[in-house]
mmCIF file as Biopython writes it, N, C-alpha, C and O atoms, coordinates in Angstrom:
data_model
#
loop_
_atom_site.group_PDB
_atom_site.id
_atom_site.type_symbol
_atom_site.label_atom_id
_atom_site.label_alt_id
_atom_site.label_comp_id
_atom_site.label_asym_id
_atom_site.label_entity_id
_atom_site.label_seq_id
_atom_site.pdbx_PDB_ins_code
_atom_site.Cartn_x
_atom_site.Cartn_y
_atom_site.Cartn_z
_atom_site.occupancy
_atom_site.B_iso_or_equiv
_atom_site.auth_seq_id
_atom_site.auth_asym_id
_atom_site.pdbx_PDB_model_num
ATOM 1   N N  . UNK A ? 1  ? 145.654 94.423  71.284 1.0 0.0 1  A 1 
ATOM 2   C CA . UNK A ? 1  ? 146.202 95.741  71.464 1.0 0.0 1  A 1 
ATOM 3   C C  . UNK A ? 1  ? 147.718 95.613  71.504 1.0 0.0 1  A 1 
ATOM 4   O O  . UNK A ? 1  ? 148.264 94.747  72.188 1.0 0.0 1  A 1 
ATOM 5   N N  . UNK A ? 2  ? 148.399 96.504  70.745 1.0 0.0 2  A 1 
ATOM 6   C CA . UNK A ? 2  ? 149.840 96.834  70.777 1.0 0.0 2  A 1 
ATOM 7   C C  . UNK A ? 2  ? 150.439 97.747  71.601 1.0 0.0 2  A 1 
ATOM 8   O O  . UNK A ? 2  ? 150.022 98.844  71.230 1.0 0.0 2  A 1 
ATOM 9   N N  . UNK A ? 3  ? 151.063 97.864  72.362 1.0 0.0 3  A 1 
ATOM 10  C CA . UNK A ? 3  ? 151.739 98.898  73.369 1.0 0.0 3  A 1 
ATOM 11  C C  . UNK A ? 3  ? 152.926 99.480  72.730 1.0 0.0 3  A 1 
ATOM 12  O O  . UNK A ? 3  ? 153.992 98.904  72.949 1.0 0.0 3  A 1 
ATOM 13  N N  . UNK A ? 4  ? 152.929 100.201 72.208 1.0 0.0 4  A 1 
ATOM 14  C CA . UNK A ? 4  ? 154.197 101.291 71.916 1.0 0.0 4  A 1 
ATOM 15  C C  . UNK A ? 4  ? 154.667 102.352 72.591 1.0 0.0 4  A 1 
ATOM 16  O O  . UNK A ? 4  ? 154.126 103.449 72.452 1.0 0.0 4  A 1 
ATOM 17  N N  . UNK A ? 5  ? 155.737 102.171 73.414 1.0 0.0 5  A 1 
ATOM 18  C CA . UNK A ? 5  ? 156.204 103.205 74.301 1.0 0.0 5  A 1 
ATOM 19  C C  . UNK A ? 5  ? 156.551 104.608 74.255 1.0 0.0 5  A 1 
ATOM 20  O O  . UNK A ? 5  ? 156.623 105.415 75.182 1.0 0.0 5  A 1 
ATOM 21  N N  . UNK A ? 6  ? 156.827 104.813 72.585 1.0 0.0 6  A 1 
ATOM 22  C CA . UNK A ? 6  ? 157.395 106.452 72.200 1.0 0.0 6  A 1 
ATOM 23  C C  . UNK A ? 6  ? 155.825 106.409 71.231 1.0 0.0 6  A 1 
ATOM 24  O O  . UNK A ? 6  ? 155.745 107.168 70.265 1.0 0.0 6  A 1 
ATOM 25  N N  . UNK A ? 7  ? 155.029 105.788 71.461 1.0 0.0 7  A 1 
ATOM 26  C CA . UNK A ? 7  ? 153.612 106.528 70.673 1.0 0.0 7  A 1 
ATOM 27  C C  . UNK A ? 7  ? 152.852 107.732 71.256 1.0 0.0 7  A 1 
ATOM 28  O O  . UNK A ? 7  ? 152.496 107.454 72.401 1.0 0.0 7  A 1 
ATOM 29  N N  . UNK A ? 8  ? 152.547 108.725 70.959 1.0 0.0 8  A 1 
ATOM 30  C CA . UNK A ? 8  ? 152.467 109.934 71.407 1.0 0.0 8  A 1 
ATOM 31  C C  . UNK A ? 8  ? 150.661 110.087 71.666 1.0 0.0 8  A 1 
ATOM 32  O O  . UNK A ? 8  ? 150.196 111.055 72.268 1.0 0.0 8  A 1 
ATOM 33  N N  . UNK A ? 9  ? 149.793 108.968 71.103 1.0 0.0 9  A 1 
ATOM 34  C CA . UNK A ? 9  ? 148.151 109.186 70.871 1.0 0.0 9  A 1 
ATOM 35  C C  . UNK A ? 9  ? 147.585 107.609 71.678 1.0 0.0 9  A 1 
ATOM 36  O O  . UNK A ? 9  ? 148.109 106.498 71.593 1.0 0.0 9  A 1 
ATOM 37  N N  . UNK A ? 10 ? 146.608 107.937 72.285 1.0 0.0 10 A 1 
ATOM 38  C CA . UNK A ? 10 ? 146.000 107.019 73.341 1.0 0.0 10 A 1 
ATOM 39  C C  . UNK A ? 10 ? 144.727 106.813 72.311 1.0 0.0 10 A 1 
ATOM 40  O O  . UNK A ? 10 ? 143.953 107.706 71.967 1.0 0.0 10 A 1 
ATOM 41  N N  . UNK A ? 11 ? 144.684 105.307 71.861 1.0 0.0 11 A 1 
ATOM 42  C CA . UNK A ? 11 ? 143.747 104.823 71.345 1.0 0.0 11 A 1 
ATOM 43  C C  . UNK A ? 11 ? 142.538 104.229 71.634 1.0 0.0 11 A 1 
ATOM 44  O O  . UNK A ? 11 ? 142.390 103.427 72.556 1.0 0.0 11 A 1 
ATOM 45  N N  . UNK A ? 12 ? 141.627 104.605 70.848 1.0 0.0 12 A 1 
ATOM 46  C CA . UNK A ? 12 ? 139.950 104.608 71.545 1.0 0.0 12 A 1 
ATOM 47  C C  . UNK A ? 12 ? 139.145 103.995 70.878 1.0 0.0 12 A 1 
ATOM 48  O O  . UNK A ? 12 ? 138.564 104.388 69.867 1.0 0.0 12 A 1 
ATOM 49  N N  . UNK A ? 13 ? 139.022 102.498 71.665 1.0 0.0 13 A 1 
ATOM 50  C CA . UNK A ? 13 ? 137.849 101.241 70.579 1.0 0.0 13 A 1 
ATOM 51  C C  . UNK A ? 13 ? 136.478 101.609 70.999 1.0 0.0 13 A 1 
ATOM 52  O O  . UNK A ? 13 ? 136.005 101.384 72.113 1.0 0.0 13 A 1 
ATOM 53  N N  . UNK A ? 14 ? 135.671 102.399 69.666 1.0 0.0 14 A 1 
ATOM 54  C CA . UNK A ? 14 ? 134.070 102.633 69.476 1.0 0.0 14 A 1 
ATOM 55  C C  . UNK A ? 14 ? 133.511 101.370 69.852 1.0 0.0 14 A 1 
ATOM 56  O O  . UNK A ? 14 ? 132.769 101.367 70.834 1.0 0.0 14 A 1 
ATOM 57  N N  . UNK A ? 15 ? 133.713 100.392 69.301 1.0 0.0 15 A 1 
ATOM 58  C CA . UNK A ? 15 ? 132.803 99.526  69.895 1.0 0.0 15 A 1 
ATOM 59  C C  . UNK A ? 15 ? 132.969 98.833  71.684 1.0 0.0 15 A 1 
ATOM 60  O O  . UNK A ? 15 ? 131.995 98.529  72.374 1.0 0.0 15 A 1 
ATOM 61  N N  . UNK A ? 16 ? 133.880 98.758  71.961 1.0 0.0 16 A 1 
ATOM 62  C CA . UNK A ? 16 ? 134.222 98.825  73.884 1.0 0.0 16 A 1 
ATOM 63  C C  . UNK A ? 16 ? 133.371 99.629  74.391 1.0 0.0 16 A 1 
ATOM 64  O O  . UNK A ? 16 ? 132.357 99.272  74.990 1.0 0.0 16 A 1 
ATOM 65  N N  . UNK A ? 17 ? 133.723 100.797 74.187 1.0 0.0 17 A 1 
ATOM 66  C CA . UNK A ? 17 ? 133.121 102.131 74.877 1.0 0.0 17 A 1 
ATOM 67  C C  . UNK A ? 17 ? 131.636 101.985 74.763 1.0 0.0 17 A 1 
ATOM 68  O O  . UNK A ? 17 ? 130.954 101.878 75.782 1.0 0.0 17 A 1 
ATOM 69  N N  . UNK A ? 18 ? 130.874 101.973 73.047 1.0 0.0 18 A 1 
ATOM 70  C CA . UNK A ? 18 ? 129.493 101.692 73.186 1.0 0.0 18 A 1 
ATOM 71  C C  . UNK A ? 18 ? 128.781 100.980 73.736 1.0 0.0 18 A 1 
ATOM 72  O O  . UNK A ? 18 ? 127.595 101.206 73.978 1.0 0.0 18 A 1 
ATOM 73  N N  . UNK A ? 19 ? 129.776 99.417  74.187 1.0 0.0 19 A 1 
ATOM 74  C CA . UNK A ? 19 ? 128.724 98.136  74.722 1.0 0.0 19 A 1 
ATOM 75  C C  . UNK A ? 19 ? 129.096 98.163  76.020 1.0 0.0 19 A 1 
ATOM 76  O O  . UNK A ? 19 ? 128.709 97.201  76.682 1.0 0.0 19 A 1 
ATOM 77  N N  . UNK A ? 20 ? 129.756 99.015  76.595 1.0 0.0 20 A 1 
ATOM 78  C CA . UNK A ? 20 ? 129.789 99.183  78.244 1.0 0.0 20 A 1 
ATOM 79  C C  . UNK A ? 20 ? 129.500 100.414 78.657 1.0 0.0 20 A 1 
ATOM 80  O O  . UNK A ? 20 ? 129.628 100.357 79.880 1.0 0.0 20 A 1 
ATOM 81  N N  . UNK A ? 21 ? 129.126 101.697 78.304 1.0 0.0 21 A 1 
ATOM 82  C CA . UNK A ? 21 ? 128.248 102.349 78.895 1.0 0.0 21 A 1 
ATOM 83  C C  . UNK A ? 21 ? 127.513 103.405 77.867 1.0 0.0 21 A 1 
ATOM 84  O O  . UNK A ? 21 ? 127.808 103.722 76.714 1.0 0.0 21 A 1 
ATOM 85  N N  . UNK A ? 22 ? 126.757 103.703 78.478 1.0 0.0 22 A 1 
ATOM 86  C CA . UNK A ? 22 ? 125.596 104.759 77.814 1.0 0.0 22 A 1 
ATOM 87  C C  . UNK A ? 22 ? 125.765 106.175 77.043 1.0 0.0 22 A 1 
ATOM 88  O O  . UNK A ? 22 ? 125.195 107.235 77.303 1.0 0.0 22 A 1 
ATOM 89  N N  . UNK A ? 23 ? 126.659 105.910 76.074 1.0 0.0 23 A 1 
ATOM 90  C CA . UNK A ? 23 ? 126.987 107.098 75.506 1.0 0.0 23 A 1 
ATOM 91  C C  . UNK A ? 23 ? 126.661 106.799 73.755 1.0 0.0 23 A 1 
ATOM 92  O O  . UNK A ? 23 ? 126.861 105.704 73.228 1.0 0.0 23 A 1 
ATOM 93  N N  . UNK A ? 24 ? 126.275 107.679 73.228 1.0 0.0 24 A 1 
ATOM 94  C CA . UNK A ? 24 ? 125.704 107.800 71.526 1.0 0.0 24 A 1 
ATOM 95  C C  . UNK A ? 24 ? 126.742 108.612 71.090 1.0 0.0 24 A 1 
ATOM 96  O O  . UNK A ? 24 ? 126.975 109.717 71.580 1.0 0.0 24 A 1 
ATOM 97  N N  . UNK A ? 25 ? 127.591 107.929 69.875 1.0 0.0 25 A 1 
ATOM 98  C CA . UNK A ? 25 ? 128.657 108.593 68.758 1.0 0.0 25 A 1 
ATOM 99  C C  . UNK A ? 25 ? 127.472 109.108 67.742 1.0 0.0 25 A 1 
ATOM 100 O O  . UNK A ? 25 ? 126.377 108.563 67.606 1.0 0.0 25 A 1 
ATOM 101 N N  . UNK A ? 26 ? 127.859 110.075 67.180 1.0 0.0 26 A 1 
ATOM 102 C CA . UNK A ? 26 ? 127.330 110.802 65.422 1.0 0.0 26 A 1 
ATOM 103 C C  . UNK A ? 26 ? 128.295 111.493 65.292 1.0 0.0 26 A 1 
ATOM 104 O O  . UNK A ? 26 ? 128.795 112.378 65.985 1.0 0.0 26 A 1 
ATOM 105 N N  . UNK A ? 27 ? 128.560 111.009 64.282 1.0 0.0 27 A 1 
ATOM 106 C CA . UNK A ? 27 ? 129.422 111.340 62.738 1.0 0.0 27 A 1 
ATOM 107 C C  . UNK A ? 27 ? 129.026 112.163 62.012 1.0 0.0 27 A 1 
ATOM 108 O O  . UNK A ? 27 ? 128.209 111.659 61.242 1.0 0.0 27 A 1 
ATOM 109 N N  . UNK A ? 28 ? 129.220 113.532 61.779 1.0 0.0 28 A 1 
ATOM 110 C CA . UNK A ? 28 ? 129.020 114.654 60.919 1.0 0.0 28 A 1 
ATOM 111 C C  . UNK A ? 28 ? 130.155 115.357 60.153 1.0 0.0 28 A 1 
ATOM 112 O O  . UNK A ? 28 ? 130.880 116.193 60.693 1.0 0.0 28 A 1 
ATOM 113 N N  . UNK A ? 29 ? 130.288 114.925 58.692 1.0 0.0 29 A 1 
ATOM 114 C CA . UNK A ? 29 ? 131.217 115.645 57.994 1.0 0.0 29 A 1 
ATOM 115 C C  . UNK A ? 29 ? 133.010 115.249 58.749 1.0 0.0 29 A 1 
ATOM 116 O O  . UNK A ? 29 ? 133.785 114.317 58.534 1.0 0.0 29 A 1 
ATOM 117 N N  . UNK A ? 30 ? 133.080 116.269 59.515 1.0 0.0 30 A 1 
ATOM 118 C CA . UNK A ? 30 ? 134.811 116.248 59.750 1.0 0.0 30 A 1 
ATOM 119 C C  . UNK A ? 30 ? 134.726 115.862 61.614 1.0 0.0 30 A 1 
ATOM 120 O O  . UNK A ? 30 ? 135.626 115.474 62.358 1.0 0.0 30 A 1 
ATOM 121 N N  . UNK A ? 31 ? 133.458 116.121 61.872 1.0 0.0 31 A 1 
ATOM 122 C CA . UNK A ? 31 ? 133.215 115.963 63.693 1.0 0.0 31 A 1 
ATOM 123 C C  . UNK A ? 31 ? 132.741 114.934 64.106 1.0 0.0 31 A 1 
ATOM 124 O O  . UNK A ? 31 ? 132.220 114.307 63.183 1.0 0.0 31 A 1 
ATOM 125 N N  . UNK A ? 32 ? 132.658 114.411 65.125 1.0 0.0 32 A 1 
ATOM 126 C CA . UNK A ? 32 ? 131.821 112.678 65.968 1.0 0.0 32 A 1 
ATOM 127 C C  . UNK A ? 32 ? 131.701 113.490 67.404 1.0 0.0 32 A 1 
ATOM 128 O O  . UNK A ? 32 ? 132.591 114.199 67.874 1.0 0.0 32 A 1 
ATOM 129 N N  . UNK A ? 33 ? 130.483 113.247 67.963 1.0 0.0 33 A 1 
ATOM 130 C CA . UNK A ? 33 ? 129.815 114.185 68.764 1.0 0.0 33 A 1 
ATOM 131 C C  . UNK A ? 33 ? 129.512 113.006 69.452 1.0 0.0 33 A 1 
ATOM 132 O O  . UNK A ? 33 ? 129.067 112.010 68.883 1.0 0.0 33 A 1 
ATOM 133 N N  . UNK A ? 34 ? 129.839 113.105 71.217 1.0 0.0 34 A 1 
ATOM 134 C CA . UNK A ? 34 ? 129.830 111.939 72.166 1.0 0.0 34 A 1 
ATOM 135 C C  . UNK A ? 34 ? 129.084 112.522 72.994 1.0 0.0 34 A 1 
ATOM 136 O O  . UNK A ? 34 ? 129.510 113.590 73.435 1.0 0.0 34 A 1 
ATOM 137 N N  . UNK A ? 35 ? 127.689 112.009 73.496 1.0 0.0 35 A 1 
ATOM 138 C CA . UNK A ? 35 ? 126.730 112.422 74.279 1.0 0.0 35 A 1 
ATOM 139 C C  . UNK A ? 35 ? 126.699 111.479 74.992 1.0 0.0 35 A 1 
ATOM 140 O O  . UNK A ? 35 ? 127.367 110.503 74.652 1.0 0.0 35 A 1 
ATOM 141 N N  . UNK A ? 36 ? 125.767 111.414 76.471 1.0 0.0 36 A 1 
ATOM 142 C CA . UNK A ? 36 ? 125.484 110.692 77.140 1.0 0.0 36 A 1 
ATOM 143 C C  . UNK A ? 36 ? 123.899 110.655 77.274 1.0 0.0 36 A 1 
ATOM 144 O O  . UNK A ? 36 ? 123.184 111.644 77.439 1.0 0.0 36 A 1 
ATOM 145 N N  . UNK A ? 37 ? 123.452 109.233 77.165 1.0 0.0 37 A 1 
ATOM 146 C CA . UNK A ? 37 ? 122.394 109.751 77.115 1.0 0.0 37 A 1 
ATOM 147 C C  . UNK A ? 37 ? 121.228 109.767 77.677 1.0 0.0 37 A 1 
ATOM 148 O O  . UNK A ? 37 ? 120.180 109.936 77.055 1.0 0.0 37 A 1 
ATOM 149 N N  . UNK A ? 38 ? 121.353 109.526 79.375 1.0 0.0 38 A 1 
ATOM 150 C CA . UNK A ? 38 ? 120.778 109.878 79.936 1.0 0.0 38 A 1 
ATOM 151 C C  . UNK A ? 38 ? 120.202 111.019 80.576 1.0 0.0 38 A 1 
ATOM 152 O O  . UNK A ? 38 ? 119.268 110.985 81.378 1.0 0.0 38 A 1 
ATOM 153 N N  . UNK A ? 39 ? 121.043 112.411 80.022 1.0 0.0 39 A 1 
ATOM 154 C CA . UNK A ? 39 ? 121.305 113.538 80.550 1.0 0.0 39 A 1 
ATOM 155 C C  . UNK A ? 39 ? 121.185 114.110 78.555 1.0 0.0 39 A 1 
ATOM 156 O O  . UNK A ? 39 ? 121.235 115.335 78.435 1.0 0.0 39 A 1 
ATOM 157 N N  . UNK A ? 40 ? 121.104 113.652 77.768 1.0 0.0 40 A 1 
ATOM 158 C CA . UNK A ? 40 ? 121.251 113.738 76.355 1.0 0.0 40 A 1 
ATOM 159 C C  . UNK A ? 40 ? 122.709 114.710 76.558 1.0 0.0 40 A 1 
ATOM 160 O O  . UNK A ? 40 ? 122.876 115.397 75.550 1.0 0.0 40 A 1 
ATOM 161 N N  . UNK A ? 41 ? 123.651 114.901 77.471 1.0 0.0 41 A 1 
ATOM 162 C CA . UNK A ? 41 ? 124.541 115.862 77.401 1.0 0.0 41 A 1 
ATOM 163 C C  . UNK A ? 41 ? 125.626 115.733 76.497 1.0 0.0 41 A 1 
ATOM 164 O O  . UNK A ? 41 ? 125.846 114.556 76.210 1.0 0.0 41 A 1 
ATOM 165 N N  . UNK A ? 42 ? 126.496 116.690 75.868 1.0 0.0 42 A 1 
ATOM 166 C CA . UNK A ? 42 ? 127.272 116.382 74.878 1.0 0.0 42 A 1 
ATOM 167 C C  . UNK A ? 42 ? 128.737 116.914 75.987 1.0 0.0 42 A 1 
ATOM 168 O O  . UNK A ? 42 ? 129.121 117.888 76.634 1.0 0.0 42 A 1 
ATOM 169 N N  . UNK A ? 43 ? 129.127 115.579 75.651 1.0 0.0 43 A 1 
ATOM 170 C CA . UNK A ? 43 ? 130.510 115.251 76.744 1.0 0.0 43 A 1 
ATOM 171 C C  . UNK A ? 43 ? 132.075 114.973 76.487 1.0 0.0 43 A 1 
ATOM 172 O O  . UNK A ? 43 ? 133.005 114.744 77.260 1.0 0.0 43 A 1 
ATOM 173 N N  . UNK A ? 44 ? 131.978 115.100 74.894 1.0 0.0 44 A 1 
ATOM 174 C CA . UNK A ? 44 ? 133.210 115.905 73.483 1.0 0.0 44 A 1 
ATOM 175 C C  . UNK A ? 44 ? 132.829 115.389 72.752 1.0 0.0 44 A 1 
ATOM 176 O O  . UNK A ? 44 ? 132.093 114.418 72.579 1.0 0.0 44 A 1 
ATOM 177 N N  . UNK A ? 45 ? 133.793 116.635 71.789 1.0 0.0 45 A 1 
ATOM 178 C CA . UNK A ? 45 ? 133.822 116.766 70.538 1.0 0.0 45 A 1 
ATOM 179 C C  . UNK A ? 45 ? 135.140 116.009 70.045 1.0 0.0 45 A 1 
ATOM 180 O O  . UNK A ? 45 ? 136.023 115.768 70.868 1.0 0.0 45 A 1 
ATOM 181 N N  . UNK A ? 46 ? 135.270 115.649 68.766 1.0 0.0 46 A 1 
ATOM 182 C CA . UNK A ? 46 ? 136.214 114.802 67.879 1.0 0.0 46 A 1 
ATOM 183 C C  . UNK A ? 46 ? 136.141 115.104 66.562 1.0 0.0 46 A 1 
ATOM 184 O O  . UNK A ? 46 ? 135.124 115.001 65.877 1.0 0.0 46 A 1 
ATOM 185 N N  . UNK A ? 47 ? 137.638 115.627 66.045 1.0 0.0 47 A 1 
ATOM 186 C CA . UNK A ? 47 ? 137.935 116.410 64.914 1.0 0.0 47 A 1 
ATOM 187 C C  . UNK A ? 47 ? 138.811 115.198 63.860 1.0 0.0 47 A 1 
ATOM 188 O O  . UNK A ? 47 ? 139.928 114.726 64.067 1.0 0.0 47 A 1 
ATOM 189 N N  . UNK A ? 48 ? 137.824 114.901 62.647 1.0 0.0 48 A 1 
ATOM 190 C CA . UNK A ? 48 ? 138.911 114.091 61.687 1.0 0.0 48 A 1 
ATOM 191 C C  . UNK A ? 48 ? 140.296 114.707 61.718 1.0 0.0 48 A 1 
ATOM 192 O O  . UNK A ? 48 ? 140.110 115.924 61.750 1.0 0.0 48 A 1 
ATOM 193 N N  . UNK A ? 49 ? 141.554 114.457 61.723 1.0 0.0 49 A 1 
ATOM 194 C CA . UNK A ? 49 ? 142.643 114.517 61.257 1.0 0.0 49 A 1 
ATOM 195 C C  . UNK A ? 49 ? 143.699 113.275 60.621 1.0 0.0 49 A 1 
ATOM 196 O O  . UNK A ? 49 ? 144.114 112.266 61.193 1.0 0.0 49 A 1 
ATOM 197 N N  . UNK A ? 50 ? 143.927 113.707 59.381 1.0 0.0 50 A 1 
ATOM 198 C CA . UNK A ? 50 ? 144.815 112.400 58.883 1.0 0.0 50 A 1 
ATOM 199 C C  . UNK A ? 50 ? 144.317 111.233 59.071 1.0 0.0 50 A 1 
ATOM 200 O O  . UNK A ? 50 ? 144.973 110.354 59.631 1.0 0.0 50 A 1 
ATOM 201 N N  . UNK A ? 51 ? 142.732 110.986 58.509 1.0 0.0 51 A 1 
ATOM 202 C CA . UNK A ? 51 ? 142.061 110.113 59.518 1.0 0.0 51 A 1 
ATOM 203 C C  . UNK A ? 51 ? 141.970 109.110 60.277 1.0 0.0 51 A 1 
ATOM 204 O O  . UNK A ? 51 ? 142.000 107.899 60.063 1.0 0.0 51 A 1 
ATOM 205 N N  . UNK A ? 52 ? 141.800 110.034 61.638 1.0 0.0 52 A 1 
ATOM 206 C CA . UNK A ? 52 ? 142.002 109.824 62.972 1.0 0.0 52 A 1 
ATOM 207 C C  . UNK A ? 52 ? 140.493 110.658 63.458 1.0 0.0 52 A 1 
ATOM 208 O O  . UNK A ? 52 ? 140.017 111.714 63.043 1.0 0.0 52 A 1 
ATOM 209 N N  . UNK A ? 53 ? 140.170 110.024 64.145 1.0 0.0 53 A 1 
ATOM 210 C CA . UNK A ? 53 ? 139.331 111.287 65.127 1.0 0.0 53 A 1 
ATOM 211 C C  . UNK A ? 53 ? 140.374 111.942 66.479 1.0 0.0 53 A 1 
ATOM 212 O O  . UNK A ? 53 ? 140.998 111.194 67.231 1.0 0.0 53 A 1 
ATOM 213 N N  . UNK A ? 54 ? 140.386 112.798 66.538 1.0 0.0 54 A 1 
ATOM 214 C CA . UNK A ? 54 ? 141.426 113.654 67.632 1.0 0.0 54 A 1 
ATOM 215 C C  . UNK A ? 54 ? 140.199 114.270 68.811 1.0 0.0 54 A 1 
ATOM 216 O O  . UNK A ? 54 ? 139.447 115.173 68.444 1.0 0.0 54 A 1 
ATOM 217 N N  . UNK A ? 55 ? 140.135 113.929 69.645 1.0 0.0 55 A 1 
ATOM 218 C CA . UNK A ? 55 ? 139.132 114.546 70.900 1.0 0.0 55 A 1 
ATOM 219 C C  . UNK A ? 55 ? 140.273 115.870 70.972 1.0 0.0 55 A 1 
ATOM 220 O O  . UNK A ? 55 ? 141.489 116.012 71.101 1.0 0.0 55 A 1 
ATOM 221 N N  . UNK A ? 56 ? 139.013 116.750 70.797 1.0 0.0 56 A 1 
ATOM 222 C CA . UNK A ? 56 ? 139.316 118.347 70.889 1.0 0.0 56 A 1 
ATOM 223 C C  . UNK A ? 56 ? 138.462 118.994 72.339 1.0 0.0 56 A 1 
ATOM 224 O O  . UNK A ? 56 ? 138.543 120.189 72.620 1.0 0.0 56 A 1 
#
């Protein structure tokens, strides 16, 4: 990981997040839909931009 001090976006490793706790990514078209899934609850949404996913 690189630390850049005037970087304006907080970066988010899919695979970290998946192998330490219980949450399911899907990828649809322009959206990635983050559920949990013990509760199957949907816990955000994520919008392609400039591709990037942007949590909306």
């Amino acid at each position: 990981m690189l630390y850049v001090p005037d970087f304006s976006f907080n970066l988010f490793f899919i695979s970290k997040f998946l192998s330490s706790l219980n949450y399911k990514l899907t990828f649809s078209g322009l959206l990635c839909q983050i559920q949990e899934l013990s509760t199957m609850k949907i816990v955000g949404l994520a919008k392609l931009q400039q591709g990037l996913y942007h949590l909306v």
